[in-house]
C-alpha positions as CSV (number, residue, x, y, z in Angstrom):
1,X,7.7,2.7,12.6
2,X,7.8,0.4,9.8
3,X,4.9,-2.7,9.4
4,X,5.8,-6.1,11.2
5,X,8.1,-6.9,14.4
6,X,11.8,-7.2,13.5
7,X,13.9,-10.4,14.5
8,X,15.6,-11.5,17.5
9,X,18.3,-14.7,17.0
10,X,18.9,-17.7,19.6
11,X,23.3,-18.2,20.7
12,X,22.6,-22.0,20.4
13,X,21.4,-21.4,16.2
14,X,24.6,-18.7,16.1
15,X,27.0,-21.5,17.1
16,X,25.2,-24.1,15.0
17,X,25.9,-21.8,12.1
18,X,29.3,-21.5,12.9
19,X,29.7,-24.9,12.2
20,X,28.1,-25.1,9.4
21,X,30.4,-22.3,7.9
22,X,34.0,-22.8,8.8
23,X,36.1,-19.2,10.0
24,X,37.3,-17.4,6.4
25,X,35.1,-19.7,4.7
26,X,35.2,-18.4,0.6
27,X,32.1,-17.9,-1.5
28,X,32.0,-20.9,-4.4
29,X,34.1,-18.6,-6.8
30,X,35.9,-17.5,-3.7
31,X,34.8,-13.8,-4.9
32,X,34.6,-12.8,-1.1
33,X,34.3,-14.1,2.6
34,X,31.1,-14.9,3.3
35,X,28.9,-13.7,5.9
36,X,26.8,-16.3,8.3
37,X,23.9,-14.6,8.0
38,X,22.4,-11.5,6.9
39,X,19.2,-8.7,7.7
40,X,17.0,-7.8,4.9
41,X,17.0,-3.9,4.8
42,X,14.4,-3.3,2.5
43,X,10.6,-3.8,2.4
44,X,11.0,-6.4,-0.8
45,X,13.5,-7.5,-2.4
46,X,13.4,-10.3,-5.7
47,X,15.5,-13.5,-5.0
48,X,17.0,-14.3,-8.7
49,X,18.3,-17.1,-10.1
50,X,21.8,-15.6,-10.8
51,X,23.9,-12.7,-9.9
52,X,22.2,-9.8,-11.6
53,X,19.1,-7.8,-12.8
54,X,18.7,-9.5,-16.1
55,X,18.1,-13.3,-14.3
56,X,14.7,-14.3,-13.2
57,X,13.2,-13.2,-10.0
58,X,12.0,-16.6,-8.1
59,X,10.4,-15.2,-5.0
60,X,10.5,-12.3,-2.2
61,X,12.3,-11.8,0.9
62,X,11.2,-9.1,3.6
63,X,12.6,-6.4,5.6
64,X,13.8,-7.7,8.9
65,X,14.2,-11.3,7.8
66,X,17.5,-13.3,8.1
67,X,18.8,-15.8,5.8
68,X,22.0,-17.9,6.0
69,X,24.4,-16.6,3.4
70,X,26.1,-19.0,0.6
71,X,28.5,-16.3,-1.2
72,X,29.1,-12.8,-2.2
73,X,29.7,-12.1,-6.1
74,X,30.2,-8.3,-7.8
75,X,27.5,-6.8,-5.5
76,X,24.8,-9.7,-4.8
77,X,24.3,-12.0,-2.2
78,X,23.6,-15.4,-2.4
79,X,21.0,-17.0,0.0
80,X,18.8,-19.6,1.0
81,X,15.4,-18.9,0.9
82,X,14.1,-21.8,1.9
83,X,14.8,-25.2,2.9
84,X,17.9,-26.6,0.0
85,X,16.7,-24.0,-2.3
86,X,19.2,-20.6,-3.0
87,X,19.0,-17.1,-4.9
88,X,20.6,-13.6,-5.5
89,X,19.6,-10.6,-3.6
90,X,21.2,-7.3,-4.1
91,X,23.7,-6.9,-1.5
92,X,22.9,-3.2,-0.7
93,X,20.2,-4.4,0.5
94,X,21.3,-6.9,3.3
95,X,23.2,-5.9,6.1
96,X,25.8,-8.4,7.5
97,X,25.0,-10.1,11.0
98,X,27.9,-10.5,13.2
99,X,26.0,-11.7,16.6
100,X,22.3,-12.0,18.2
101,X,22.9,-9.8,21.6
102,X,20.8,-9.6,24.8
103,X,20.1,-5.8,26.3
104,X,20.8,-5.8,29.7
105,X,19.2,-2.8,30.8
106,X,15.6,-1.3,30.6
107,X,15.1,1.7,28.5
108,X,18.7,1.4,27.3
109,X,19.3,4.4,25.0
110,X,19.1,3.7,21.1
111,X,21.2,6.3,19.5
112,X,21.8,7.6,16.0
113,X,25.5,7.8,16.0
114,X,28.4,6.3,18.3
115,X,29.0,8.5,21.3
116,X,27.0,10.0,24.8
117,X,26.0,13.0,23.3
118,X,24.4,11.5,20.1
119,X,20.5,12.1,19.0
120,X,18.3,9.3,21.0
121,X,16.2,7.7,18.3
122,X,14.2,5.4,21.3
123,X,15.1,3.3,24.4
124,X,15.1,-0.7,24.2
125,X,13.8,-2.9,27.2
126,X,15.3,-5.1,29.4
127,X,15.3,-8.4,27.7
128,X,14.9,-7.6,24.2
129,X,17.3,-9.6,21.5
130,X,19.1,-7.7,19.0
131,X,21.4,-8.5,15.5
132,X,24.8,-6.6,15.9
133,X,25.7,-5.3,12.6
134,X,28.5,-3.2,13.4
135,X,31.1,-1.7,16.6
136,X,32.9,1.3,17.2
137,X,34.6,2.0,20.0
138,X,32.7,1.1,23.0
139,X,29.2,0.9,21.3
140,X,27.9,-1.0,18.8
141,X,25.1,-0.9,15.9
142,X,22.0,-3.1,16.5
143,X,18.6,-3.6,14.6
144,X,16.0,-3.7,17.2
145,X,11.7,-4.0,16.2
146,X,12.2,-1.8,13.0
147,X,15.1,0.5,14.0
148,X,18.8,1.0,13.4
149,X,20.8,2.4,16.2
150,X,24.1,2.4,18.1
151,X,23.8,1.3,21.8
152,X,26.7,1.2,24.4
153,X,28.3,-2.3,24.0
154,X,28.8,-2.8,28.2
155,X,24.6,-3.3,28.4
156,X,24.7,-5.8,26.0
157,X,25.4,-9.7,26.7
158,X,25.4,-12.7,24.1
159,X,21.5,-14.1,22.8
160,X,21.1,-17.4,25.4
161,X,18.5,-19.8,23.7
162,X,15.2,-17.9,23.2
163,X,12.0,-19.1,22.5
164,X,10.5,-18.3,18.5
165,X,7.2,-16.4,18.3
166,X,5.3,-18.3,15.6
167,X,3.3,-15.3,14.7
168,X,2.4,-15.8,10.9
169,X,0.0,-17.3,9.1
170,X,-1.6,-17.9,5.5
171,X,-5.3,-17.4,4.4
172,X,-6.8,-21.0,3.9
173,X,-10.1,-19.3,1.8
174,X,-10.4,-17.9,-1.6
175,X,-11.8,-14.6,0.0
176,X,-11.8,-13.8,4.0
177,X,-13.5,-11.1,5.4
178,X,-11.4,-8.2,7.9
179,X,-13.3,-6.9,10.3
180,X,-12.5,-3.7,12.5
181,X,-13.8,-6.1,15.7
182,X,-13.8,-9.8,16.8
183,X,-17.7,-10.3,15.6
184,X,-19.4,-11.2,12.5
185,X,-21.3,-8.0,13.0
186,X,-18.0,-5.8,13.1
187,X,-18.1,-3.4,9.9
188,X,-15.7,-5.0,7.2
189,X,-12.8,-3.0,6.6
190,X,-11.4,-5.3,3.4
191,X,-10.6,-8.5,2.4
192,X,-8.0,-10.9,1.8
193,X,-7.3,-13.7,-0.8
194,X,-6.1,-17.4,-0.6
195,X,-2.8,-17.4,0.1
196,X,-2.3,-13.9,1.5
197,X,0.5,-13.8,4.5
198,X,-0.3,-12.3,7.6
199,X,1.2,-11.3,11.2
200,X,-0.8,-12.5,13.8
201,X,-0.6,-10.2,16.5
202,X,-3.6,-11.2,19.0
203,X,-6.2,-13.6,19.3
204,X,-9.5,-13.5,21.2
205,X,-11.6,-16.7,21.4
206,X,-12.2,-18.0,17.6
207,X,-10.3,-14.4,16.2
208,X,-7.3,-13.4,15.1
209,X,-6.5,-9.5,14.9
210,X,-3.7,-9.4,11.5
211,X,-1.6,-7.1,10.0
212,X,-1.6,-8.2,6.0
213,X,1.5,-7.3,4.0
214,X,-0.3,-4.4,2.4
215,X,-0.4,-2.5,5.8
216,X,-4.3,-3.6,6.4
217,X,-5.3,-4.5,9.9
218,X,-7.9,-5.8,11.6
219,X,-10.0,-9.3,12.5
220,X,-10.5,-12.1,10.9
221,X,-12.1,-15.9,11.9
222,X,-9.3,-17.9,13.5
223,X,-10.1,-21.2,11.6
224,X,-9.7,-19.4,7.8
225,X,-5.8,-18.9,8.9
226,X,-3.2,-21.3,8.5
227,X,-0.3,-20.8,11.3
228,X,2.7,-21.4,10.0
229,X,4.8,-24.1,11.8
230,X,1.8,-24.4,14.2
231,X,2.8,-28.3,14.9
232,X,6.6,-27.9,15.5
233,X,5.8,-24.8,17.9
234,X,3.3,-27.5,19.6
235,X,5.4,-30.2,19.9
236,X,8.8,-27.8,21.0
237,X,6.9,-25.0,22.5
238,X,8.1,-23.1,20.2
239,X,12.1,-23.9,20.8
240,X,14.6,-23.5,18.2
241,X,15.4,-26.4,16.8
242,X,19.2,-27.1,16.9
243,X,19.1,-30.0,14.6
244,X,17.8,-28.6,11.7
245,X,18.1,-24.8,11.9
246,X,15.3,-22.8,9.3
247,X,16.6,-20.9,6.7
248,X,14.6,-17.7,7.8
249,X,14.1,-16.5,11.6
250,X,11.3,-15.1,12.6
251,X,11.9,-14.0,16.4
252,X,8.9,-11.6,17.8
253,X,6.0,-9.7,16.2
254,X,4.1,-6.6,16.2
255,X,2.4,-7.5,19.8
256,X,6.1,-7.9,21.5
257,X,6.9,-4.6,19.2
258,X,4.4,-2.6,20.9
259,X,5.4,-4.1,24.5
260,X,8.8,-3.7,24.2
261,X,10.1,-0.5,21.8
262,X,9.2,3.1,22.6
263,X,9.3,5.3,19.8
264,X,11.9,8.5,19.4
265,X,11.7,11.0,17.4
266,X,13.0,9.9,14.1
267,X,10.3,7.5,12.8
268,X,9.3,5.8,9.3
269,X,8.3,9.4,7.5
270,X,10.9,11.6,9.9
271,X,12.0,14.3,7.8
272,X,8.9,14.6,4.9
273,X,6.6,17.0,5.0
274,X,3.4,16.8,3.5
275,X,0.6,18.8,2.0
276,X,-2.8,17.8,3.2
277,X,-5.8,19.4,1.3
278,X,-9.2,19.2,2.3
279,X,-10.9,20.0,-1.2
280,X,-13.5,23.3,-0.9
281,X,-14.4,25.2,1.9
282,X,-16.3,28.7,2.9
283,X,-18.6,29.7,0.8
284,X,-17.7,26.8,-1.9
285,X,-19.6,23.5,-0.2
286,X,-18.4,20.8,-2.7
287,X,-21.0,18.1,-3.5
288,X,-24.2,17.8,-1.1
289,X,-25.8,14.6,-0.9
290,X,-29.5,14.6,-0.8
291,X,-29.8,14.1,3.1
292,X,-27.4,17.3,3.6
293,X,-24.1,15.8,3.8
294,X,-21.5,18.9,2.6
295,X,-18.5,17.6,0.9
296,X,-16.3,20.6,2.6
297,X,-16.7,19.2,6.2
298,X,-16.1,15.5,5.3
299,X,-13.0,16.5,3.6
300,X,-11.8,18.8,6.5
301,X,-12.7,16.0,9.1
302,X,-11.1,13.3,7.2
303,X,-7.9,15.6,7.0
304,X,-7.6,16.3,10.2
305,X,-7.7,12.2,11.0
306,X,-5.3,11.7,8.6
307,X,-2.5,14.4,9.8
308,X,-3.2,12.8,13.4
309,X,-2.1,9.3,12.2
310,X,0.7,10.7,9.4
311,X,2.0,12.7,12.6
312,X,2.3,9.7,14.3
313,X,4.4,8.1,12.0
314,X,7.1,11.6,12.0
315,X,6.0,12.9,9.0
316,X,5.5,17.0,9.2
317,X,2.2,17.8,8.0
318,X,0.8,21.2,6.6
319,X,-2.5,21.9,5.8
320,X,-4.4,24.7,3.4
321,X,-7.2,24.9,5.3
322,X,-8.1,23.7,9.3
323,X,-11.4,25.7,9.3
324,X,-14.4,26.3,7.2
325,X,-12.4,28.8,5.1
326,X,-12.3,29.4,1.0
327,X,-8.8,28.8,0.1
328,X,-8.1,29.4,-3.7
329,X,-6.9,26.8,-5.5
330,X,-3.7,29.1,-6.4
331,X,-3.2,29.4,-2.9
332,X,-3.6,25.5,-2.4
333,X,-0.6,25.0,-4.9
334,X,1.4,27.9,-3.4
335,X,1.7,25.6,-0.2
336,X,3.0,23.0,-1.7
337,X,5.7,25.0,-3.2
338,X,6.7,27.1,-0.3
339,X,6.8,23.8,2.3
340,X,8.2,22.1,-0.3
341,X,6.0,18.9,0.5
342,X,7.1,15.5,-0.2
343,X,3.8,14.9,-1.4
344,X,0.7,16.7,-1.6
345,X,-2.5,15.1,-1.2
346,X,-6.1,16.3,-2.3
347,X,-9.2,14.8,-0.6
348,X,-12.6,15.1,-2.2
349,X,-15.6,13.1,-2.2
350,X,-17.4,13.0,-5.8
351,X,-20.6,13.7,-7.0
352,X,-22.0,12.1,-10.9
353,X,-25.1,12.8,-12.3
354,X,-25.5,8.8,-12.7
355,X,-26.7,8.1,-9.1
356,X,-25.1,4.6,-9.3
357,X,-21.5,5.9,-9.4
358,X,-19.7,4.7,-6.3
359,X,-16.5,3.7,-5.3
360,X,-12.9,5.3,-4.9
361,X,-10.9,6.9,-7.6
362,X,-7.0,8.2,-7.5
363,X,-6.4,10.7,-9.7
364,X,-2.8,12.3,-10.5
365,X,-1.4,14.7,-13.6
366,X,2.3,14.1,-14.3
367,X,3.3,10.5,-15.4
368,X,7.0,11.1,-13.9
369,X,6.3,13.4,-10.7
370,X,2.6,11.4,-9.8
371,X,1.8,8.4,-10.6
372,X,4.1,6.5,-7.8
373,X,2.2,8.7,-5.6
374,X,-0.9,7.6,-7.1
375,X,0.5,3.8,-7.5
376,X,1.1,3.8,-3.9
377,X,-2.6,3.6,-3.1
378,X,-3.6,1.3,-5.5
379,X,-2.8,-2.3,-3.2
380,X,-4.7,-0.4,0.6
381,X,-7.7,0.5,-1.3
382,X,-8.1,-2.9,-3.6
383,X,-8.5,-4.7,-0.1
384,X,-10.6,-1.7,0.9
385,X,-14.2,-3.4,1.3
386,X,-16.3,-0.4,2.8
387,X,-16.4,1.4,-1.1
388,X,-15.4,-0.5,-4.5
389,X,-12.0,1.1,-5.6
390,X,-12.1,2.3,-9.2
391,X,-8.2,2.8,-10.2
392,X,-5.9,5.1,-10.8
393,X,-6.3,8.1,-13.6
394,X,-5.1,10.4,-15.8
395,X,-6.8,13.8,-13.9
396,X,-6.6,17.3,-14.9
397,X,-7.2,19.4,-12.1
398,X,-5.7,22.5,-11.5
399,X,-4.2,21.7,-8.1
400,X,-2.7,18.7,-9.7
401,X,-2.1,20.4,-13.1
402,X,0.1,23.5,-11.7
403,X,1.8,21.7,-8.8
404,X,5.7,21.5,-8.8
405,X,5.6,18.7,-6.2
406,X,4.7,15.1,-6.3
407,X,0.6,15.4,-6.0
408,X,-3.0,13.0,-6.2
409,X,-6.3,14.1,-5.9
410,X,-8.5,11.5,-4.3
411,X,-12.2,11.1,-4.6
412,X,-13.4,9.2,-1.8
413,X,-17.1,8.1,-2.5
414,X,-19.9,9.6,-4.7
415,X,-22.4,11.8,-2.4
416,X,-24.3,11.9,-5.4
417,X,-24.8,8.1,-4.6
418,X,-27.4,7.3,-1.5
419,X,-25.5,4.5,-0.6
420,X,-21.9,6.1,-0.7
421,X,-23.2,8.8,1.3
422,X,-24.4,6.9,4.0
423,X,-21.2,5.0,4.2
424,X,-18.9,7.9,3.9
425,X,-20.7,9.5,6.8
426,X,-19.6,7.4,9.3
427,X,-17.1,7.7,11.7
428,X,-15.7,4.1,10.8
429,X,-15.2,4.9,7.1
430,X,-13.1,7.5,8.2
431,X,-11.2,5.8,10.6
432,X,-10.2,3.0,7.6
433,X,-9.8,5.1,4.8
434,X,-7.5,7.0,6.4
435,X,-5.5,4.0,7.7
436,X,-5.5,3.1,4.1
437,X,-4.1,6.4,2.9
438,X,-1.4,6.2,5.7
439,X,-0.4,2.4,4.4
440,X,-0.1,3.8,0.8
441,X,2.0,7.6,2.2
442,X,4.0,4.9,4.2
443,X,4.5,2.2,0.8
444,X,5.7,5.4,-1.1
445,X,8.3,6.6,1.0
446,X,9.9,3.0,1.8
């Protein structure tokens, strides 16, 4: 499922809303009735100063967030962002709220259409809030932790007052370490910048473990994070405040997501099928560091992580080689073109005659079919802290070169280089380059 917990709504805000926008209330040009509120539906979207592309975008809004809606003109929304302060957002891109609703049973059947025999996407819990966006019949469409569904209406009851998690925060340091444990001797996994926005999903004495916009996870010291709100969720314990009701909610996180949704079968990369390739093989070894280290089994074992995790996430994944096998490169391309893959991904680890080469490179061929492939891995592995990341570039490699389908060839550390060997060897480098690669598969397909 997608990055970050989705929101749940309180009845006593709902009703405050309604009085603060009257029944068949007009937009200012009385274009259209307005909405009270409405869901972001897409990971980003600009906030402009007027109607339309050509105006000036003046800040972001996120999937799952809900803003109170001002008007509806030719196809945008207008909302506010924050506190007196209003913007456009394309309206295909919001979804209309019509109530906050309670489910009243555990595992209560999420469904993909309206009806019994529909396709069960997941089951909600007992408990859990949901914004109705739509009814038919006797069911009705709900977004619930990062999925859209239909659920039957008769197990769902109006939102009563419900406490807000205040699970974000900012970084309050011009660089902060992320570390893959709650210990200044954890391995860093990357890095964030002052300013950076985070979801706070656990903490452990003086840690936090995060989830960073750019899909990196992991730990970083409590004191360097700013929570957001922290004093009003003090004072109120974290009560909505009836009297001055924010612009955005943000109801739950990924820690109540985990609790409290159980995955189905159709999932953030459902339907795409991807070409993994672990570069050489058989009686072609790759690169060889000087202690030994073959680049044909780092690449197979890094694939076979990374199809675990892209699994995990629906995606169908296809591999040209699960053994120690010589696989032309012909052959490599071929699979590609027969599955035809979504993407195709080429994993390598480089070797240079300079021995101080080091770092990551993305590589890609065709400026239209590639490079938002290859873009897509640009923001997980600047944060990347293990191995510097070098960019994005122009390659021409065969598998690359003669491949119909969107394709990148990453080089994932210089054997060649004593110190990128070591690292690369490691179990832990694995684990996080992969969970980078999986952020980036995942920013692509949004």
């Amino acid at each position: 499922m997608r990055r970050g917990g989705w929101l749940a709504a309180s009845f006593c805000l709902l009703c405050l809303l309604a009085l603060l926008w009257p029944s068949g209330a007009k937009g200012e040009n009385g274009t259209k009735e307005t909405k009270r509120l409405a869901v972001v539906m897409a990971d980003r979207v600009n906030v402009r100063q007027g109607p339309g592309v050509p105006y000036r975008p003046m800040a972001n809004v996120r999937r799952g967030e809900v803003y109170r809606v001002v008007d509806v003109k030719d196809g945008w929304v207008k909302i506010e962002w924050e506190n007196n302060r209003t913007g456009w957002m394309a309206e295909p891109y919001a979804v209309f709220v019509q109530s906050a609703e309670v489910v009243q049973e555990n595992r209560l059947r999420l469904r993909q259409e309206p009806g019994a025999k529909a396709r069960i996407l997941g089951h909600l819990t007992q408990g859990e809030t949901v914004w109705v966006i739509g009814e038919e019949g006797g069911w009705k469409k709900v977004v619930a932790e990062d999925a859209v569904g239909w659920v039957a209406a008769s197990y769902l009851a109006p939102a009563e007052n419900r406490s807000v998690s205040r699970s974000e925060g900012v970084v309050d340091a011009d660089s902060l370490n992320v570390r893959a444990a709650p210990s200044l001797d954890a391995e860093r996994i990357g890095r964030l910048l002052r300013g950076d926005r985070v979801k706070i999903v656990e903490t452990k004495q003086d840690w936090h473990k995060i989830i960073a916009r750019s899909g990196l996870a992991g730990w970083v010291a409590a004191d360097y994070i700013g929570v957001e709100s922290e004093k009003a969720a003090k004072n109120q314990e974290g009560a909505v405040d009836a009297s001055v009701p924010p612009s955005v909610i943000r109801l739950g996180g990924p820690q109540s997501y985990v609790s409290r949704w159980t995955p189905g079968p159709v999932q953030p990369l459902a339907g795409k099928t991807i070409v993994l390739d672990a570069g050489h093989g058989g009686k072609d070894s790759g690169a060889q560091s000087v202690d030994g280290i073959k680049e044909k089994e780092l690449t197979l074992e890094t694939v076979k992580l990374l199809k675990n995790k892209l699994q995990s996430y629906g995606a169908r994944v296809v591999l040209t080689r699960d053994g120690d096998d010589y696989v032309p490169l012909s052959a490599r391309v071929t699979a590609a073109r027969l599955y035809q893959a979504d993407a195709f991904i080429s994993l390598h680890y480089d070797s240079a005659a300079d021995r101080q080469a080091s770092g990551i490179t993305v590589y890609y061929y065709d400026r239209l079919a590639d490079y938002g492939l290859a873009q897509s891995f640009e923001q997980p592995f600047s944060q990347f802290v293990l191995l510097p990341f070098r960019g994005v570039a122009f390659g021409d490699y065969y598998v690359l070169r003669e491949n119909e389908r969107p394709s990148v060839l990453l080089e994932l550390g210089y054997l060649s280089n004593p110190s990128d060997a070591g690292t690369v060897a490691g179990d832990g480098y694995r684990e996080a380059v992969t969970t980078a690669m999986v952020h980036a598969v995942l920013r692509y397909f949004e």
